[in-house]
C-alpha positions as CSV (number, residue, x, y, z in Angstrom):
1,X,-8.2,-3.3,-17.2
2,X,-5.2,-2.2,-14.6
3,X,-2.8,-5.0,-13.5
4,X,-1.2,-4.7,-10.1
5,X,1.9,-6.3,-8.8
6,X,3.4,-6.3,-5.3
7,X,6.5,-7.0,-4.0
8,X,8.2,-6.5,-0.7
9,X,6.5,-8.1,2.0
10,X,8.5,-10.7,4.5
11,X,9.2,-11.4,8.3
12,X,10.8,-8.9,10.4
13,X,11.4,-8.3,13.8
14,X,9.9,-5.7,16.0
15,X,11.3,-2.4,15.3
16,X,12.6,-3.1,11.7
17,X,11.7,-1.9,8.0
18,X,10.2,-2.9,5.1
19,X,9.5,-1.8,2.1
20,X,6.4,-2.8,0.0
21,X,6.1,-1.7,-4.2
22,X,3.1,-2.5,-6.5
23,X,3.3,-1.5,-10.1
24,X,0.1,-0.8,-12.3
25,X,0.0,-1.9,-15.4
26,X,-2.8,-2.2,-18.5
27,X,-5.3,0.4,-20.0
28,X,-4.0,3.9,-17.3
29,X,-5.8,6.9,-19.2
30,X,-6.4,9.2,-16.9
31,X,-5.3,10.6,-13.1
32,X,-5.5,8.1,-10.4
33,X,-5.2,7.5,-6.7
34,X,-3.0,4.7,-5.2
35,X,-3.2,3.6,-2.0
36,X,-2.7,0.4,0.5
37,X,-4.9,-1.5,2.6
38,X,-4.3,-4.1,5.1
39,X,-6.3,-7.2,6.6
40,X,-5.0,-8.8,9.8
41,X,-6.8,-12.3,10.5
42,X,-10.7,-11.9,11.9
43,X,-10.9,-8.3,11.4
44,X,-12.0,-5.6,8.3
45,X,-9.5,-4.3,5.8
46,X,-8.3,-1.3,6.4
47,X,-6.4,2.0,4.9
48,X,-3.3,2.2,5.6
49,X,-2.3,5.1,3.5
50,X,-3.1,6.7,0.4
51,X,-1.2,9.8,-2.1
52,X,-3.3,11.2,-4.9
53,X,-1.4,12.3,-8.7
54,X,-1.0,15.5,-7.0
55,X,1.2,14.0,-3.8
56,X,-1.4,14.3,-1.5
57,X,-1.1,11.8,1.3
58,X,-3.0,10.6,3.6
59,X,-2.2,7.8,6.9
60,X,-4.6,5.6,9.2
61,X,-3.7,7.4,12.7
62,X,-1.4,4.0,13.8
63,X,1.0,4.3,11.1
64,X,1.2,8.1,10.9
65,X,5.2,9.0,11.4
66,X,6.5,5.3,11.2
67,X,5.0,4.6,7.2
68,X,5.7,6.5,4.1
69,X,3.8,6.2,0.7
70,X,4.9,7.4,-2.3
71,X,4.9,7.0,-5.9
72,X,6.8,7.1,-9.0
73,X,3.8,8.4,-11.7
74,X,6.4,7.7,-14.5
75,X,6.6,4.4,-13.8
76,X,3.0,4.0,-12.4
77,X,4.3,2.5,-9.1
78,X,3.2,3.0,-5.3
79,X,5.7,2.6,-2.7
80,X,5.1,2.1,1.1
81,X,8.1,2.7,3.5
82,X,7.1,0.8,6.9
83,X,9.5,1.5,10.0
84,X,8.9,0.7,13.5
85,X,7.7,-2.2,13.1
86,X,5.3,-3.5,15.1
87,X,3.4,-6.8,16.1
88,X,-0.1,-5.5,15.6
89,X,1.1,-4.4,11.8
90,X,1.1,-8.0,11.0
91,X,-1.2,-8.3,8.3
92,X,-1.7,-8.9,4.3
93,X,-0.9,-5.5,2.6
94,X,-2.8,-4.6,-0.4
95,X,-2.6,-2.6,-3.6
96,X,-5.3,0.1,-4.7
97,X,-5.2,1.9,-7.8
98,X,-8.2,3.9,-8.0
99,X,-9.4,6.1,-11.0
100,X,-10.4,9.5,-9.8
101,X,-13.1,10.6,-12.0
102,X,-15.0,6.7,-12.4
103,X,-13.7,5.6,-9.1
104,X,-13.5,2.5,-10.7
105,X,-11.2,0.5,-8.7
106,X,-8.7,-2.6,-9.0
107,X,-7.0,-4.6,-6.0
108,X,-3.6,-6.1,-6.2
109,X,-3.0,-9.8,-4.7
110,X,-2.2,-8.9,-1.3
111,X,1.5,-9.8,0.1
112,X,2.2,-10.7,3.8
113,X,3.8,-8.9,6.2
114,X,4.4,-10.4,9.9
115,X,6.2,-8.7,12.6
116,X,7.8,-11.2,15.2
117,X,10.6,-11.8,17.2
């Protein structure tokens, strides 16, 4: 079992920053991919971005050069850099840790994020 923790999320104007961290905890035996979604009210969830053990990134095309993920395998943690802000980016950020070989998967609890003047 994989525990995940967020932190970061908050109000913020248009055009400002936040920074969102989840930390994975529990039974972390082999190589893994992190990654966060986001769910805006009435519509799907959706990736946001993703990095791989190796480093390997990948961004949903309306945060690509505004949002950077990263992670600190040391300490198991995920980190997601959001600037440019914008309204539409409103939305409940969650945490995936996903093993690479079983693909078994765990979700953290979501934190909210809203972008208003």
């Amino acid at each position: 079992q994989v525990q995940l923790v967020e932190s970061g999320g908050g109000l913020v104007q248009p055009g400002g920053s936040l920074r969102l961290s989840c930390a994975a905890s529990g039974r972390i035996d082999s190589i893994y991919v992190l990654g966060w979604y986001r769910q805006a009210p009435g519509k799907q969830r959706e990736l946001v971005a993703s990095i791989t053990a190796g480093g390997r990134v990948n961004y949903a095309d309306s945060v690509g050069g505004r949002f950077t993920i990263s992670r600190d395998n040391a300490k198991n943690t995920v980190y997601l850099q959001m600037n440019s802000l914008k309204p539409e980016d409103t939305a409940v950020y969650f945490c995936n840790f996903r093993f690479t070989v079983s693909t078994q998967q765990y979700w953290g609890q979501g934190t909210q994020v809203t972008v208003s003047s």
